[in-house]
PDB file of the backbone (N, CA, C, O) and the ligand in Angstrom, with CONECT records:
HET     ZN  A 101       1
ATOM      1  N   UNK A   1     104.968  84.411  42.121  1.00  0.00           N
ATOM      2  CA  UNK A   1     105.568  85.063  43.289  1.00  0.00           C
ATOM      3  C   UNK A   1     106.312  84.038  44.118  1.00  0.00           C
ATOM      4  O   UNK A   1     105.774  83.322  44.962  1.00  0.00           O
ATOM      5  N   UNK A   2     107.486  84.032  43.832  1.00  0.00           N
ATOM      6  CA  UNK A   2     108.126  82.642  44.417  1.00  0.00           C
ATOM      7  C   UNK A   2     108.981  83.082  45.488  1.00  0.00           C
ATOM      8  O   UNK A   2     109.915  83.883  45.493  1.00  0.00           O
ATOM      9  N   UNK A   3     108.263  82.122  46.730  1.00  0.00           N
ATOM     10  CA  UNK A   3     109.316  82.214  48.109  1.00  0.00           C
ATOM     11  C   UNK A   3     110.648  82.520  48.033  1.00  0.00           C
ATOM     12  O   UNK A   3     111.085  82.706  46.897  1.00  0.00           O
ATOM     13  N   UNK A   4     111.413  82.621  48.969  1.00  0.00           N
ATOM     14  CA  UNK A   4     113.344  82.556  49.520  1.00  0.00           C
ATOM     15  C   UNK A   4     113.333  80.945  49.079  1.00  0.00           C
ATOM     16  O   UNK A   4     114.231  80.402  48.437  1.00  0.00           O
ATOM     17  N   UNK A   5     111.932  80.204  49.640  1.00  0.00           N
ATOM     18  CA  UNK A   5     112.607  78.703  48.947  1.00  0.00           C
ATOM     19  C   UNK A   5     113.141  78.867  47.962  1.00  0.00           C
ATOM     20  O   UNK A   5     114.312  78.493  47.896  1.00  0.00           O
ATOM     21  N   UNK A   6     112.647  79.359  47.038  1.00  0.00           N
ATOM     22  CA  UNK A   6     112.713  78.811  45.263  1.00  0.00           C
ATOM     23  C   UNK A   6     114.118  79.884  44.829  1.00  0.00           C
ATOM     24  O   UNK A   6     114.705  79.892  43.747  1.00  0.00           O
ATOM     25  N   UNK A   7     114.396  80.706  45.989  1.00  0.00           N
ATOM     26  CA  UNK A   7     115.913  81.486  44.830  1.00  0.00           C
ATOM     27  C   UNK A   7     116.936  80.712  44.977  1.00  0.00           C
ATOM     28  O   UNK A   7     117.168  80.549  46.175  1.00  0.00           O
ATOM     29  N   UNK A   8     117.754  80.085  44.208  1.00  0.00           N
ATOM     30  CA  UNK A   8     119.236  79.389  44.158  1.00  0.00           C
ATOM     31  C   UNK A   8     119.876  80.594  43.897  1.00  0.00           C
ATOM     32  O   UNK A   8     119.568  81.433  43.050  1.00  0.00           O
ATOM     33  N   UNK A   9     120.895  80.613  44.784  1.00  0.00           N
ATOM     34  CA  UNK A   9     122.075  81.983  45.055  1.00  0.00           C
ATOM     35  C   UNK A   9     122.735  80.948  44.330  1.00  0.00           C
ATOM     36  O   UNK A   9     122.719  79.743  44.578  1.00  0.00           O
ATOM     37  N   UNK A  10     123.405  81.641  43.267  1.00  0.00           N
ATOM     38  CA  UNK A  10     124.441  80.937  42.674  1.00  0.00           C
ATOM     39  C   UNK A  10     125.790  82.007  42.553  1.00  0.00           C
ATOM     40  O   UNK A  10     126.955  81.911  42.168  1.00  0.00           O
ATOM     41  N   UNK A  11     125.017  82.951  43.049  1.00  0.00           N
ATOM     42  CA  UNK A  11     126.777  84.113  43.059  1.00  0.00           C
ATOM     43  C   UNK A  11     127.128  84.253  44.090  1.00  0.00           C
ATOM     44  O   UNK A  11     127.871  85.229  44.191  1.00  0.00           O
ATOM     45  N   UNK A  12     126.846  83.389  45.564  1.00  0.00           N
ATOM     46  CA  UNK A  12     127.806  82.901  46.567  1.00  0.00           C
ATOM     47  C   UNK A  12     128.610  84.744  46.839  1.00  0.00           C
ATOM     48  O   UNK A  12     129.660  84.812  47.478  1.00  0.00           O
ATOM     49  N   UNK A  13     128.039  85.874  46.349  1.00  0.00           N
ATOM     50  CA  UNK A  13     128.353  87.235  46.900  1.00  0.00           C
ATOM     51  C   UNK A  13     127.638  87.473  48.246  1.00  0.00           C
ATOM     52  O   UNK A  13     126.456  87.815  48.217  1.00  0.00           O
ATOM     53  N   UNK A  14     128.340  87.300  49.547  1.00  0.00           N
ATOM     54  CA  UNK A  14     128.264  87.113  50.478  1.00  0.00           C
ATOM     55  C   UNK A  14     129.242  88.270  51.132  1.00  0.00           C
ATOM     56  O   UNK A  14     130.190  87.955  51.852  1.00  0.00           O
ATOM     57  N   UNK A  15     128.946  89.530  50.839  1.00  0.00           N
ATOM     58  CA  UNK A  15     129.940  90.624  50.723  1.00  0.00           C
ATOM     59  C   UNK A  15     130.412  90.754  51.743  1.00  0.00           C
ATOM     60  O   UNK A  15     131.631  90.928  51.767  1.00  0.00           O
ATOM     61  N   UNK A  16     129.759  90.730  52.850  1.00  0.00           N
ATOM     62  CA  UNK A  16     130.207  90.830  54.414  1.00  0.00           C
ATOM     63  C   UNK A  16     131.549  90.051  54.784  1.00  0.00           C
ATOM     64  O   UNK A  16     132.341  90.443  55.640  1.00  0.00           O
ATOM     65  N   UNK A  17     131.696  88.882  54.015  1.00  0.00           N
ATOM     66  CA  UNK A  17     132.683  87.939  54.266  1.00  0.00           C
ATOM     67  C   UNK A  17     133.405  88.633  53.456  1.00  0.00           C
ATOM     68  O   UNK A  17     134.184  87.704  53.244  1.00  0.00           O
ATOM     69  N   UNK A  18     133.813  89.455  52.830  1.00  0.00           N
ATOM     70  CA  UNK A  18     134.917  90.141  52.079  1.00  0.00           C
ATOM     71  C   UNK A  18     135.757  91.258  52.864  1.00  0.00           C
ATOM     72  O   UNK A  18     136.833  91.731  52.497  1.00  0.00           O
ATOM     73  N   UNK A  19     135.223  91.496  53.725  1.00  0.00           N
ATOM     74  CA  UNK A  19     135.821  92.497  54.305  1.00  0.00           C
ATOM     75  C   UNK A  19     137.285  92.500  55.013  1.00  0.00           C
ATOM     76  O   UNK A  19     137.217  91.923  56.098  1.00  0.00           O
ATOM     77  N   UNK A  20     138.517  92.955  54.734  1.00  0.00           N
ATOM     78  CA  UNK A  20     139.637  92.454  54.607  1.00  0.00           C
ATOM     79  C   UNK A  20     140.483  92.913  55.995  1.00  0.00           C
ATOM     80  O   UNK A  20     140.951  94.046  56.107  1.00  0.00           O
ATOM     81  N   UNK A  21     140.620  91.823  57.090  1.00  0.00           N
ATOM     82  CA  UNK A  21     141.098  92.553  58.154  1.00  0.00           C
ATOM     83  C   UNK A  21     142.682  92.408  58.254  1.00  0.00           C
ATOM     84  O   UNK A  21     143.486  92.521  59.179  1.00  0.00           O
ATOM     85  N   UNK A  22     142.798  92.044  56.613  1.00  0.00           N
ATOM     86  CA  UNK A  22     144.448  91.973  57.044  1.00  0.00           C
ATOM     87  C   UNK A  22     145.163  93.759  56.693  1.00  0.00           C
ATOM     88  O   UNK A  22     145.026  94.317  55.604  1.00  0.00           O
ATOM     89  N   UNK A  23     145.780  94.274  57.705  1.00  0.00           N
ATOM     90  CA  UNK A  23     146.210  95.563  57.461  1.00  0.00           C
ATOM     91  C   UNK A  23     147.148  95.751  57.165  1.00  0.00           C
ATOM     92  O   UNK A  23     147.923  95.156  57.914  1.00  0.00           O
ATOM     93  N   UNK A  24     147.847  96.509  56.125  1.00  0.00           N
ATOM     94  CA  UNK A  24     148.910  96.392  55.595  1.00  0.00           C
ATOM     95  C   UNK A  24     150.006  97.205  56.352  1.00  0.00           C
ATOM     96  O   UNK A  24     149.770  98.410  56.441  1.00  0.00           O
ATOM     97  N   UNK A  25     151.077  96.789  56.871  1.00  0.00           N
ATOM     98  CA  UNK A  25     152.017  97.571  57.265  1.00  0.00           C
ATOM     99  C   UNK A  25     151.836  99.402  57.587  1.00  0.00           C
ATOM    100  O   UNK A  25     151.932 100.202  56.656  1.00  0.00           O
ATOM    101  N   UNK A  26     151.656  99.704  58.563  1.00  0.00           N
ATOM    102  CA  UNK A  26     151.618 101.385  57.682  1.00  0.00           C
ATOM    103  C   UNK A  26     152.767 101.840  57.791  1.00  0.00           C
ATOM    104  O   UNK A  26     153.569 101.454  58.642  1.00  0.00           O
ATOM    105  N   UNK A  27     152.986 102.711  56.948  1.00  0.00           N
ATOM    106  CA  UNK A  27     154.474 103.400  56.439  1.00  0.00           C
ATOM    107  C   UNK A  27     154.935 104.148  58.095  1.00  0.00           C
ATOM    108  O   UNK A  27     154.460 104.965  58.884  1.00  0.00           O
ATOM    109  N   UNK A  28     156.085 103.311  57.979  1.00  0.00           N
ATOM    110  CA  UNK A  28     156.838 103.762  58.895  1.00  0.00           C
ATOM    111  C   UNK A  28     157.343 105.662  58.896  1.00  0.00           C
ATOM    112  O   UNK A  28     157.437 106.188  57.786  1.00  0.00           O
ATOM    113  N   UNK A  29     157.569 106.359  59.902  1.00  0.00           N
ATOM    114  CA  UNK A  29     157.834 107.373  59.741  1.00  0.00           C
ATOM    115  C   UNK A  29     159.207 107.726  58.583  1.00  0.00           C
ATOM    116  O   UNK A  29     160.257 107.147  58.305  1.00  0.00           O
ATOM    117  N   UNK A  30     158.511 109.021  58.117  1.00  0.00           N
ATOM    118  CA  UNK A  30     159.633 109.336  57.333  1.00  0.00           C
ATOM    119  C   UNK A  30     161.674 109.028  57.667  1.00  0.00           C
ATOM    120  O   UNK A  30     162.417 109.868  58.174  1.00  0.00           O
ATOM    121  N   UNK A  31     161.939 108.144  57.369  1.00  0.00           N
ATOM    122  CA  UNK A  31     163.464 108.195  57.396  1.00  0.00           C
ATOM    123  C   UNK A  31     164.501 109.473  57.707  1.00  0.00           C
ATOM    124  O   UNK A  31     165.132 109.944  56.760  1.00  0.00           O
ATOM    125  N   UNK A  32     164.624 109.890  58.732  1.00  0.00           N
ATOM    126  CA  UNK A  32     165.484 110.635  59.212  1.00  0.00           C
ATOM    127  C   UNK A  32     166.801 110.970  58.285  1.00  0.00           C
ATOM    128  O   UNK A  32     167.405 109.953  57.945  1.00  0.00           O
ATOM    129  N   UNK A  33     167.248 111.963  57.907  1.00  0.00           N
ATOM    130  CA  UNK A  33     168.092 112.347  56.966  1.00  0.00           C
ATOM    131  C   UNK A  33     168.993 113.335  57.499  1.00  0.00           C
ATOM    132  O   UNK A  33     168.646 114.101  58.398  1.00  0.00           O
ATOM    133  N   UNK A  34     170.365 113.346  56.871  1.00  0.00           N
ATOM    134  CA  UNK A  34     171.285 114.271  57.133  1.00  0.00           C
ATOM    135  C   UNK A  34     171.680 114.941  56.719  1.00  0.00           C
ATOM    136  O   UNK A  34     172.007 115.458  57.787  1.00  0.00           O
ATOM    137  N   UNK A  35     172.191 115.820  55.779  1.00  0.00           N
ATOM    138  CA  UNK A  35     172.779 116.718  55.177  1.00  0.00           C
ATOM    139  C   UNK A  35     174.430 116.571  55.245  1.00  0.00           C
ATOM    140  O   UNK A  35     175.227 116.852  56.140  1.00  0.00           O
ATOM    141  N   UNK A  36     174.598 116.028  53.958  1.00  0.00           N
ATOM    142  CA  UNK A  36     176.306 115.599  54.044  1.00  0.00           C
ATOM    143  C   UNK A  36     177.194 116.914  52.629  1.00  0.00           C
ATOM    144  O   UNK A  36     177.012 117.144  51.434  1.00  0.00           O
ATOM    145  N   UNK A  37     178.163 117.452  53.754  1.00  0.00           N
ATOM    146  CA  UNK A  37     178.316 118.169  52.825  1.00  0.00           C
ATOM    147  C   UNK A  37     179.920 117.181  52.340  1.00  0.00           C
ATOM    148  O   UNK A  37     180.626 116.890  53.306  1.00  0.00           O
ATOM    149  N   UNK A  38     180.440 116.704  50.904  1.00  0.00           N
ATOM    150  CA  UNK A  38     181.151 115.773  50.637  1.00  0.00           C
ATOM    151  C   UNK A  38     182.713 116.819  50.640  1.00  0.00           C
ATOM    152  O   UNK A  38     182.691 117.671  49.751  1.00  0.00           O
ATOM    153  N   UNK A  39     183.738 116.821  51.344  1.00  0.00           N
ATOM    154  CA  UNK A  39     184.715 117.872  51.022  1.00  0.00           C
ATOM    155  C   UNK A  39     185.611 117.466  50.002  1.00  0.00           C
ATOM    156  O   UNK A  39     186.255 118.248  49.303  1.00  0.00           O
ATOM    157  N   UNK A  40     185.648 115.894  49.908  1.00  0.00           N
ATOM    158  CA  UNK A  40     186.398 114.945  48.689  1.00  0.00           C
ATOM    159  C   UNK A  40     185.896 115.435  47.264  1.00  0.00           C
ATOM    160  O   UNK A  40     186.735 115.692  46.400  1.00  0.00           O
ATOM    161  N   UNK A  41     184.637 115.559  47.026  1.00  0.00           N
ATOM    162  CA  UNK A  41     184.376 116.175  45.984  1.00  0.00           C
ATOM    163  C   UNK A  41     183.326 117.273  46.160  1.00  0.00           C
ATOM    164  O   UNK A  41     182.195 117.231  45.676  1.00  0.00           O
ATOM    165  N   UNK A  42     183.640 117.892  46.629  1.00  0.00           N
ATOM    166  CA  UNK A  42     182.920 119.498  47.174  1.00  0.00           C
ATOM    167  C   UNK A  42     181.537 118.987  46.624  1.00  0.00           C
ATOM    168  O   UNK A  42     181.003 119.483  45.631  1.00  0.00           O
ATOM    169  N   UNK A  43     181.206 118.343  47.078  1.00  0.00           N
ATOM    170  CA  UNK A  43     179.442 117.605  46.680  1.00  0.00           C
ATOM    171  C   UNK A  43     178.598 117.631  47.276  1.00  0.00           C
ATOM    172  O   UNK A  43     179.278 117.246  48.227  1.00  0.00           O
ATOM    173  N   UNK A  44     177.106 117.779  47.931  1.00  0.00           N
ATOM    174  CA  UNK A  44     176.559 117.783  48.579  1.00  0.00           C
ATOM    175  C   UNK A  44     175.186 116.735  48.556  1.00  0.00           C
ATOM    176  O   UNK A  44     174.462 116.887  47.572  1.00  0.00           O
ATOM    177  N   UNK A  45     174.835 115.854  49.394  1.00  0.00           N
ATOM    178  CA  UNK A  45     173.689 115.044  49.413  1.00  0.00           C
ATOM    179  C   UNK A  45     173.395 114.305  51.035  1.00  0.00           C
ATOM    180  O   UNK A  45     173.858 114.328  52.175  1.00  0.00           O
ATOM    181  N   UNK A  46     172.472 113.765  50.362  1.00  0.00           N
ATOM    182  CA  UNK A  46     170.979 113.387  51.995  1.00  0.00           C
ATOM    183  C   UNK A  46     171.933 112.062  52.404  1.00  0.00           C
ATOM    184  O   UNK A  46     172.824 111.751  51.613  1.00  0.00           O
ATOM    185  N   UNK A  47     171.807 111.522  53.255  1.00  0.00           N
ATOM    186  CA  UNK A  47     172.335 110.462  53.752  1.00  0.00           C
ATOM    187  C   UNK A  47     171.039 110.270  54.897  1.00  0.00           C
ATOM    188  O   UNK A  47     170.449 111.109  55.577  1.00  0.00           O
ATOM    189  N   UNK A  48     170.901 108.959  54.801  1.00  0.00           N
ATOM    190  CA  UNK A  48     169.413 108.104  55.748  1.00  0.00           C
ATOM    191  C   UNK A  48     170.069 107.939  56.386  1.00  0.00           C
ATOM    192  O   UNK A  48     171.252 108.261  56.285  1.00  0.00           O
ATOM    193  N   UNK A  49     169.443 107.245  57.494  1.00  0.00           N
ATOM    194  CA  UNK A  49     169.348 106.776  58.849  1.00  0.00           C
ATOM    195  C   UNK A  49     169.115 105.127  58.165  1.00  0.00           C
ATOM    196  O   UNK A  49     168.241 104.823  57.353  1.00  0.00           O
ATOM    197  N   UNK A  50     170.257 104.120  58.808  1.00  0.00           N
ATOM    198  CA  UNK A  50     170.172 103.031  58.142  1.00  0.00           C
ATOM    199  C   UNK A  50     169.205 102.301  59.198  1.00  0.00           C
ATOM    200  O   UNK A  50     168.615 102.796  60.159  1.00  0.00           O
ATOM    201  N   UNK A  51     169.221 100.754  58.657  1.00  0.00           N
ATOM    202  CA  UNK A  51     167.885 100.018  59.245  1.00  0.00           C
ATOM    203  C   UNK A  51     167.254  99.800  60.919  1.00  0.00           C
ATOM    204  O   UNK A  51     166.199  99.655  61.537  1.00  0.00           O
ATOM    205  N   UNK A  52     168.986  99.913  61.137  1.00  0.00           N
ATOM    206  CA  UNK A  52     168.677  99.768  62.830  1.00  0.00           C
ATOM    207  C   UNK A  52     168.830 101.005  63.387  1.00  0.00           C
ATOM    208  O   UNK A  52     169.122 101.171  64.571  1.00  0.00           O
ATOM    209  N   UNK A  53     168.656 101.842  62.632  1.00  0.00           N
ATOM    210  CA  UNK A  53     168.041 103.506  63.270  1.00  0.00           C
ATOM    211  C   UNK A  53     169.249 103.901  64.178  1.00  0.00           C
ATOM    212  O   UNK A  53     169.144 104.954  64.806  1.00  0.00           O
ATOM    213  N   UNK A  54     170.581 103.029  64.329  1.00  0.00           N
ATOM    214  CA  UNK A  54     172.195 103.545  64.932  1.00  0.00           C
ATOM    215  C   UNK A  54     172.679 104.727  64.277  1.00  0.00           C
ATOM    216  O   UNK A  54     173.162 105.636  64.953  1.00  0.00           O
ATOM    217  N   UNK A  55     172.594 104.806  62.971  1.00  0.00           N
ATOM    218  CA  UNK A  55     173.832 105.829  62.509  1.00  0.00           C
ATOM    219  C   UNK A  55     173.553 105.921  61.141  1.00  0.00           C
ATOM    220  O   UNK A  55     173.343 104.862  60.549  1.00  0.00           O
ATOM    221  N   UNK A  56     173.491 107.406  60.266  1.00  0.00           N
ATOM    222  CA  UNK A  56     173.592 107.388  59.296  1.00  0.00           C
ATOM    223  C   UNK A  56     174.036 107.535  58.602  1.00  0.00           C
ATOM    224  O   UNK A  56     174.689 108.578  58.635  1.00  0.00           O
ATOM    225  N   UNK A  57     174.137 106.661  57.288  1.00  0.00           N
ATOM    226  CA  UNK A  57     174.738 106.208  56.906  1.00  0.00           C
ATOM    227  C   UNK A  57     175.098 106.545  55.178  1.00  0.00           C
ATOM    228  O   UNK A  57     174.321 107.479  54.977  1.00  0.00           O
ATOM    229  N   UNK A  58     175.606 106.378  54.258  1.00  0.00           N
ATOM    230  CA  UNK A  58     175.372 106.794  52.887  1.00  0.00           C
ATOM    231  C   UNK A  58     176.743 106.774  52.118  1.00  0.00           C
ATOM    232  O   UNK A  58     177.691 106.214  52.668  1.00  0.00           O
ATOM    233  N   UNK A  59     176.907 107.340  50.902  1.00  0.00           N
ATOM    234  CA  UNK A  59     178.102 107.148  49.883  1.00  0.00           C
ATOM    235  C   UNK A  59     178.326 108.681  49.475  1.00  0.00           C
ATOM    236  O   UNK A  59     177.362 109.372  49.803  1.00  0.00           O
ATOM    237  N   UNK A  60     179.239 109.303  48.915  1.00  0.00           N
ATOM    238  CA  UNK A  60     179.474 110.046  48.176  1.00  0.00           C
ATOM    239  C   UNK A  60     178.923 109.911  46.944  1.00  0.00           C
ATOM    240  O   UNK A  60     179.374 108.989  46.266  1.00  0.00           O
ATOM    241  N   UNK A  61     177.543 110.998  46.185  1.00  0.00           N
ATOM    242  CA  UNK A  61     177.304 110.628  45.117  1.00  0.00           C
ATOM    243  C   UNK A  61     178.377 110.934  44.008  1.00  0.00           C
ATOM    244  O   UNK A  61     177.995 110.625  42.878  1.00  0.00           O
ATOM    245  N   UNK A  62     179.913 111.592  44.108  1.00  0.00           N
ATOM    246  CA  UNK A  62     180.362 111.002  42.989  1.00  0.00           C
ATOM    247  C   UNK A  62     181.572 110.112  43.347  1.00  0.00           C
ATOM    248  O   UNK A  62     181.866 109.484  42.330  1.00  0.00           O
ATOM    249  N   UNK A  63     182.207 109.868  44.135  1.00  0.00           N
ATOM    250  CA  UNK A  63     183.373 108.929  44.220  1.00  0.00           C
ATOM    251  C   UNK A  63     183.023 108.024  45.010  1.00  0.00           C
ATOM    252  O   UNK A  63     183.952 107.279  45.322  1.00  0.00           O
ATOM    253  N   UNK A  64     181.760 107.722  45.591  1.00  0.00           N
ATOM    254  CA  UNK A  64     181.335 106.813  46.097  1.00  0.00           C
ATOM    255  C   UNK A  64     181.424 106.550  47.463  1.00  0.00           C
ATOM    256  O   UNK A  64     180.615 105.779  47.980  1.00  0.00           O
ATOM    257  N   UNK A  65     182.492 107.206  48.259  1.00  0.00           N
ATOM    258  CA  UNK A  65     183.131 107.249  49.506  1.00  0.00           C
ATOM    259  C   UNK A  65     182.003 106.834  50.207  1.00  0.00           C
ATOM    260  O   UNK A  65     180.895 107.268  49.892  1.00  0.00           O
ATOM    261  N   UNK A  66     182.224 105.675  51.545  1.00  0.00           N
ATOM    262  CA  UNK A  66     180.763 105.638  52.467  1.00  0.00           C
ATOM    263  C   UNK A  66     181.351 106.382  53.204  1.00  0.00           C
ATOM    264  O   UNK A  66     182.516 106.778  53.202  1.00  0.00           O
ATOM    265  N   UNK A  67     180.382 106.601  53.949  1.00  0.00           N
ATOM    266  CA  UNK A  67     180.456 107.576  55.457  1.00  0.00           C
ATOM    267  C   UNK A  67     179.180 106.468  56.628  1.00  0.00           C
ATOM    268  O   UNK A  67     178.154 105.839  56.372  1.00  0.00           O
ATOM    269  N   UNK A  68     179.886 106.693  57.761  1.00  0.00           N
ATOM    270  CA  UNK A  68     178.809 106.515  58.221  1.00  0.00           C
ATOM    271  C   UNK A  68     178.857 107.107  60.341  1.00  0.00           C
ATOM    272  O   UNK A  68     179.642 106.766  61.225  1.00  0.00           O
ATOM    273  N   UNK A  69     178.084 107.708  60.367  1.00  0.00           N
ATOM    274  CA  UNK A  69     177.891 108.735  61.383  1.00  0.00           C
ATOM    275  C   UNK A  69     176.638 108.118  62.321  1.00  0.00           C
ATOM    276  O   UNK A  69     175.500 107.798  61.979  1.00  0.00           O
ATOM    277  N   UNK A  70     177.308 108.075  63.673  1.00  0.00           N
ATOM    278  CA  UNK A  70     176.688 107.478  64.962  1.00  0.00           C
ATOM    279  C   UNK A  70     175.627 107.986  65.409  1.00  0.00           C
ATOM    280  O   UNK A  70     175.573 109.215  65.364  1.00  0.00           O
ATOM    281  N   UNK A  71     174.508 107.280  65.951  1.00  0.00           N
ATOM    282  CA  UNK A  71     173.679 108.213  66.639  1.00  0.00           C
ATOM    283  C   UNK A  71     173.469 108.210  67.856  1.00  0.00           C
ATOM    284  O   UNK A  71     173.709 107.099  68.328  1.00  0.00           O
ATOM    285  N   UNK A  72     173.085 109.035  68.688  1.00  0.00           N
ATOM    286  CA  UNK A  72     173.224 108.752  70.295  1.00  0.00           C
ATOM    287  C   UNK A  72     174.014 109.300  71.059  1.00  0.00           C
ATOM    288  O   UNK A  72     174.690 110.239  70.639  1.00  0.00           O
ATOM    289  N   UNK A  73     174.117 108.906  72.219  1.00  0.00           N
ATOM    290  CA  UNK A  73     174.993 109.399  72.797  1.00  0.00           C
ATOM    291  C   UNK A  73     176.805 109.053  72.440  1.00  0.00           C
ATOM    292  O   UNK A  73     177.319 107.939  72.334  1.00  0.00           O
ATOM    293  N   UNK A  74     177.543 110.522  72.304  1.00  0.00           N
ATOM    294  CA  UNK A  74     178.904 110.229  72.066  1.00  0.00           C
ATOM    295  C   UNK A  74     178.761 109.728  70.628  1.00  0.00           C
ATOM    296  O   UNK A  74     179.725 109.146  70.131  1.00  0.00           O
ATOM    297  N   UNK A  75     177.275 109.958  69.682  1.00  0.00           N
ATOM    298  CA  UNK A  75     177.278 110.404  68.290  1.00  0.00           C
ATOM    299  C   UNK A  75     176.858 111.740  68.183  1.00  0.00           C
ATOM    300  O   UNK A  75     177.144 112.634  68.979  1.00  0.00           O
ATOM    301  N   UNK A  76     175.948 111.880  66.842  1.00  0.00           N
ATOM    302  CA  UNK A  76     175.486 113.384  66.519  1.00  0.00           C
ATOM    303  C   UNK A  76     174.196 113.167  66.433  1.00  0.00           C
ATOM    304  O   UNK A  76     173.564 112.217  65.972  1.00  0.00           O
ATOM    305  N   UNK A  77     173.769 114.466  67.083  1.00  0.00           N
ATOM    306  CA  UNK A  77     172.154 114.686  66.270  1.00  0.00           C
ATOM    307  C   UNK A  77     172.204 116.008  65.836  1.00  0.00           C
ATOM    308  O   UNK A  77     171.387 116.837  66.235  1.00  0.00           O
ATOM    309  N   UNK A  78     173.386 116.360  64.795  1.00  0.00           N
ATOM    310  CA  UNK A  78     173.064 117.905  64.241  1.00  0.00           C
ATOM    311  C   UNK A  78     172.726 117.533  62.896  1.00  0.00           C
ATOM    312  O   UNK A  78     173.084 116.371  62.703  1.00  0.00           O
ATOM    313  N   UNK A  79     172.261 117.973  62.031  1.00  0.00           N
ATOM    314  CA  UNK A  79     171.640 118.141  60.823  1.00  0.00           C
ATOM    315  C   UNK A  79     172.618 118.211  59.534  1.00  0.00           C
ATOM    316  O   UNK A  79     172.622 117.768  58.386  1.00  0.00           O
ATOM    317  N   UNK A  80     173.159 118.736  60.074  1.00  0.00           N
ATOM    318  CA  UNK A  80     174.435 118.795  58.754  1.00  0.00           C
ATOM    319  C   UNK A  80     175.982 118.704  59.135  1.00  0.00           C
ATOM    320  O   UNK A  80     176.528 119.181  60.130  1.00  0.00           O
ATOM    321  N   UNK A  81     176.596 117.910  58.004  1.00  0.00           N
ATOM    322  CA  UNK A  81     177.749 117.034  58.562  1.00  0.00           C
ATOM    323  C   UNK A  81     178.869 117.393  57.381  1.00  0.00           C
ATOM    324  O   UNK A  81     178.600 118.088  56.400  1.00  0.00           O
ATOM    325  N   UNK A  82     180.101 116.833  57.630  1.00  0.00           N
ATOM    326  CA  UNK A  82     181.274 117.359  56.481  1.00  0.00           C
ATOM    327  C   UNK A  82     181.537 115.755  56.686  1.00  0.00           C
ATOM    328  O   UNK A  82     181.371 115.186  57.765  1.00  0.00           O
ATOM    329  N   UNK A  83     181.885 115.246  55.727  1.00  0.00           N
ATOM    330  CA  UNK A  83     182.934 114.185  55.125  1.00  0.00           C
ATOM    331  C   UNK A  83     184.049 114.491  55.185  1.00  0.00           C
ATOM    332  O   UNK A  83     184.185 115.701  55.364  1.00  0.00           O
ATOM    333  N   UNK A  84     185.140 113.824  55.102  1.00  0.00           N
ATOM    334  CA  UNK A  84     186.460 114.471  54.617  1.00  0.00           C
ATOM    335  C   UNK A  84     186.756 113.342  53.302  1.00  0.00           C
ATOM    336  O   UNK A  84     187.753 113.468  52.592  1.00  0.00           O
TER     337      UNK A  84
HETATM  338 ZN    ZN A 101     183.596 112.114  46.929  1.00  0.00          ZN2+
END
């Protein structure tokens, strides 16, 4: 019947010290989106809200055209937009 003297911990599992307080980023809110209707190629697709959350922004998915649309005041906050 051998004391706490006599156990050698050799698996140093010290679980408490594992506990991980680094928190990972949490996901920023969903990316704000627009509704671009393309009139260059009668096309239609989402256009984001670019990084500094000013204006959104995006391409024509077939001729590539950028667009990019203000936000704020003396921009838009309607939902759906025309290209030319
Ligand atoms: Zn186009």
């Amino acid at each position: 019947m051998p004391g706490p003297d006599h156990i050698v911990d050799l698996t140093g599992d010290h679980s408490d010290e594992s506990v991980s307080l680094r928190d990972a980023n949490p996901p920023r809110q969903r990316r704000p989106w627009l509704a671009v209707q393309w009139n260059c190629c009668r096309a239609y697709s989402r256009i984001y809200r670019n990084s500094a959350g000013a204006a959104y922004v995006g391409h024509c998915p077939k001729c590539a055209k950028r667009v990019n649309v203000p936000i704020g005041p003396g921009g838009t906050d309607q939902r759906f937009f025309r290209a030319h």
